[in-house]
N, C-alpha and C positions, 0 to 999 in steps of 0.2 A: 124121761127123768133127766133133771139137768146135772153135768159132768163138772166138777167142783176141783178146778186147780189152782190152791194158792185163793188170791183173791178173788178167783176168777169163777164165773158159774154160767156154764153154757150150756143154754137153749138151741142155741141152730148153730151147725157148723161154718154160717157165714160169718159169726163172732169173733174166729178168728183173723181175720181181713183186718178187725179194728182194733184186737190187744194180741199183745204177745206177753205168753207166761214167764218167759223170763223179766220179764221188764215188772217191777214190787212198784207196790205204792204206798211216799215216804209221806209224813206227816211231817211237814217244812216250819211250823210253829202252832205254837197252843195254847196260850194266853189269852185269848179274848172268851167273852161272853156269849155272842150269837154271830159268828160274820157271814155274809152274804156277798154279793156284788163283783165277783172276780170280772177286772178287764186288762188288757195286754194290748201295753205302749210297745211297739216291737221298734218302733224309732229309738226309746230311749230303755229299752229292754230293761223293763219294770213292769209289776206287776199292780195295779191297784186294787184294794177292797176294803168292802166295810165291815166293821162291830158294832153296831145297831144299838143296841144296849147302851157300851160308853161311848157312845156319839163319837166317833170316830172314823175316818180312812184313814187307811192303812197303806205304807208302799213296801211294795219285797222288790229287795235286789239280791237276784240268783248269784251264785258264785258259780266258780269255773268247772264246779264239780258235778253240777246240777243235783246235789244231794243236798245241799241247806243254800242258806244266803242268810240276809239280814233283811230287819223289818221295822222300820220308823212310821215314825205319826208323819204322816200326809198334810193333814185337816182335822184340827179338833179346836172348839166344837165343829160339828158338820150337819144340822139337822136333823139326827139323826136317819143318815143316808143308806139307802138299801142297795137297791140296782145301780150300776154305774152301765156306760160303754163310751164307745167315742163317737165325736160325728166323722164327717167326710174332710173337712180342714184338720182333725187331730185334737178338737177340745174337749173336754172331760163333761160328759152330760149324764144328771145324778138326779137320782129320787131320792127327795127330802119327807122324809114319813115325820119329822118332827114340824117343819114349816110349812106340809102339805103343798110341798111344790114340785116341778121339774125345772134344775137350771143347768145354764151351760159356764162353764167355768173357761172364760177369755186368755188370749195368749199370754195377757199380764198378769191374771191373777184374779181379775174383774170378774164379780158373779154376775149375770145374769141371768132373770127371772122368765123363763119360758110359758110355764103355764101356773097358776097358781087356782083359779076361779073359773067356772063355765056356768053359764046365764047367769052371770051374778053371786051365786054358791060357791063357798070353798070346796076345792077338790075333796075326798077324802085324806088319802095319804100315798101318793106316788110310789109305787110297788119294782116293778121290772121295767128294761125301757131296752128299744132295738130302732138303730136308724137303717134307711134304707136306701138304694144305692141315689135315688134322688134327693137325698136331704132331708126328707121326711121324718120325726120324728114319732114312732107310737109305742104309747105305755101304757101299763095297767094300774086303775084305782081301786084296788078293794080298802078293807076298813082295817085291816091292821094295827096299823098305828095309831086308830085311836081308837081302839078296842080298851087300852089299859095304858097307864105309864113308862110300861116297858119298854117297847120302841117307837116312843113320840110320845102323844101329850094325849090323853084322854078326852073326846071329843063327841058332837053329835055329826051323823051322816045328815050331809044341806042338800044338795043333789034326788036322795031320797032312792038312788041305786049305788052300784061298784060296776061301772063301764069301760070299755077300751077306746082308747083316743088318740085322734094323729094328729101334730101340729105341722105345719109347716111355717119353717121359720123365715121364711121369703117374706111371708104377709102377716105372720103371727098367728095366724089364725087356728083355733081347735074346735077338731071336728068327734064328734062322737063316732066310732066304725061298729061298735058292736055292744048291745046295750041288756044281751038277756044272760049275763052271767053270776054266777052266787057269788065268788071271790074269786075274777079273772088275776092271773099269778105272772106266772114266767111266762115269754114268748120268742119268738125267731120266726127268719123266713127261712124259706128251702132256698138252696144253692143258686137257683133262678127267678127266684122273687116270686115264683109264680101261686104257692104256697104262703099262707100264715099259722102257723101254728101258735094255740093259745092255752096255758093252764087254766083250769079251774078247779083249785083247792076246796070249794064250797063245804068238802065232809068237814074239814078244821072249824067250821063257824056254825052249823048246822045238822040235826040228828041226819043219817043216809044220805049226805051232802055229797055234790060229783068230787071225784078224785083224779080227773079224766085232762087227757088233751084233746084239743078240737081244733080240726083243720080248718080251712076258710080258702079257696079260692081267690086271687087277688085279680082282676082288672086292671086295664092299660088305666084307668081315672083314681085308682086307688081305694074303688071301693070292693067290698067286701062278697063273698057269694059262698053259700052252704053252712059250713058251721055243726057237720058231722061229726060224732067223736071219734079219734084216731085211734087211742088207746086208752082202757083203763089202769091204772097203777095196781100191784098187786100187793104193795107193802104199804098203805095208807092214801098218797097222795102223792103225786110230782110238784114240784115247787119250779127252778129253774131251770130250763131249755139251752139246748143248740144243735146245731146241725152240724156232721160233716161235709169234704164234700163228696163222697157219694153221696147226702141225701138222709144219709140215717140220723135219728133224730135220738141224744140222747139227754136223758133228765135226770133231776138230783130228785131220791125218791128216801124214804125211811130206813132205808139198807143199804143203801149207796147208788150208782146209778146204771138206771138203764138202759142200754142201748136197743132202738127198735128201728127196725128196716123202712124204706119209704112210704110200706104197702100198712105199716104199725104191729109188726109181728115182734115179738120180743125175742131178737136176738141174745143175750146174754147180760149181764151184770157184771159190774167192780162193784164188790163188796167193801164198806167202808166201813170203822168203827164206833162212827157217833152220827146223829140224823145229817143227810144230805140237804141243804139248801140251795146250791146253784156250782155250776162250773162255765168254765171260757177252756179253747183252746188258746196258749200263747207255745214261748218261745221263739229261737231264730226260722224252723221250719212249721211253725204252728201245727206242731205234732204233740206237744206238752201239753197234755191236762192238770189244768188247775180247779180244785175242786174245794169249796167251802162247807164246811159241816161243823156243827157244835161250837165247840169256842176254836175250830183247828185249821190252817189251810193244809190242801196234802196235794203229792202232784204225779203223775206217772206218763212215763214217753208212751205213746201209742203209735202202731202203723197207719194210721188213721190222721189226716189232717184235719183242721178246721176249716168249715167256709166259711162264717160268717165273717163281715166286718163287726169289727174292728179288726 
């Protein structure tokens, strides 16, 4: 039975490696509709994310208290952007669920259009996105955004699936990695790339649809090998991913989020008070969790770093 302190609900005593119960988790603002997308500028110690709904990015700038900060429009409109991170140069690379695109947003300001179209078909709607230590960019297409008006523009799927896809921006080119998913979601690599981990949300779109994360083997060529599932969610579905760096992988789930060990064992949960959509580690020691849910962002120090780039 799990041991319930505070926000905290622990499964395995390795739980505590990654939270410590004195350290509460604040709700840093509450204003928005749906936000999503947390990523962490640690050059210009800002935070960015999205509100899906009013088409917006969002920037938080912490104060010295690391108890509140302030929070301005970024980008409005923003095509309705969901997933944010950065590349390897520092530019802001964004899924547009309203433009159905992925772009990278230039040191000036300049958008540019990374993928938009594959054989000719519009993407669906650009969901999550994770660059890798080579430049690589891969994200996920499910149908989302044009399920209804709500977060994009109501559309038909051209494609004729919801795929996982790498571009690389050297040559432009996008490659399909992984093509048998219901609604591939959030994703990250493990601490050594050697790992892919992938959501798929499929229950949200589908009667007894996966609710699961799936591993994937990565190759020195960048493709792709297994595609087991790592875990299943136990509160509906996982949406967005990351890893620290030991390797544990945690996800924004129905009840807030889970943390699970590299082997997929569910080390424990932070309990959160409205649905999880996604988290980033930022701060100056990339020990701060930033965690989006509901209309809220919330944030709590962990002993626990992040490894992912950004």
């Amino acid at each position: 039975m799990a041991e319930i302190l505070f926000e905290y609900e622990i499964h395995d005593r390795r739980f505590r490696q990654c939270v410590n119960r004195n350290q509460r988790l604040v709700e840093l603002w509450g204003d928005g509709a749906w936000t999503e997308g947390p990523v962490w500028f640690g050059d210009q110690g800002i935070l960015l994310f999205s509100d899906i709904p009013n088409d917006r990015i969002l920037r938080f700038v912490p104060d010295l208290t690391g108890l509140g900060g302030t929070v301005s429009v970024f980008r409005q409109p923003a095509g309705n952007a969901n997933g944010l991170t950065r590349d390897r140069e520092g530019r802001l690379i964004a899924c547009e669920h309203g433009h159905r695109r992925v772009t990278r947003t230039e040191i000036d300001g300049r958008i540019t259009v990374l993928a938009d179209h594959w054989n000719g078909r519009r993407l669906n709607s650009p969901n999550d996105v994770v660059v890798k230590s080579d430049g690589t960019i891969w994200f996920t297409d499910p149908a989302y955004g044009i399920a209804s008006d709500l977060e994009g523009h109501r559309g038909e799927m051209e494609y004729g699936g919801c795929f996982v896809f790498r571009i690389d921006p050297r040559t432009g080119s996008l490659e399909v990695v992984a093509d048998d998913f219901v609604r591939p979601n959030g994703l990250c690599f493990s601490p050594d790339e050697s790992r892919l981990y992938v959501v798929d949300s499929g229950i949200t779109a589908v009667e007894n649809g996966p609710g699961h994360i799936r591993v994937f083997a990565v190759d020195e060529h960048d493709r792709l090998h297994g595609g087991e599932v790592f875990a299943t969610c136990d509160a509906t579905r996982f949406d967005g991913i990351r890893c620290d760096a030991a390797g544990n992988v945690w996800g924004a789930c129905d009840d807030g989020i889970h943390v699970l060990s590299p082997a997929g064992e569910l080390l424990g949960k932070i309990r959160v008070p409205q649905i999880c959509s996604n988290l980033c580690f930022g701060g100056p020691k990339r020990n701060r969790l930033f965690v989006t849910a509901g209309r809220s962002l919330y944030a709590v120090l962990t002993p626990a770093n992040g490894a992912q780039w950004p």
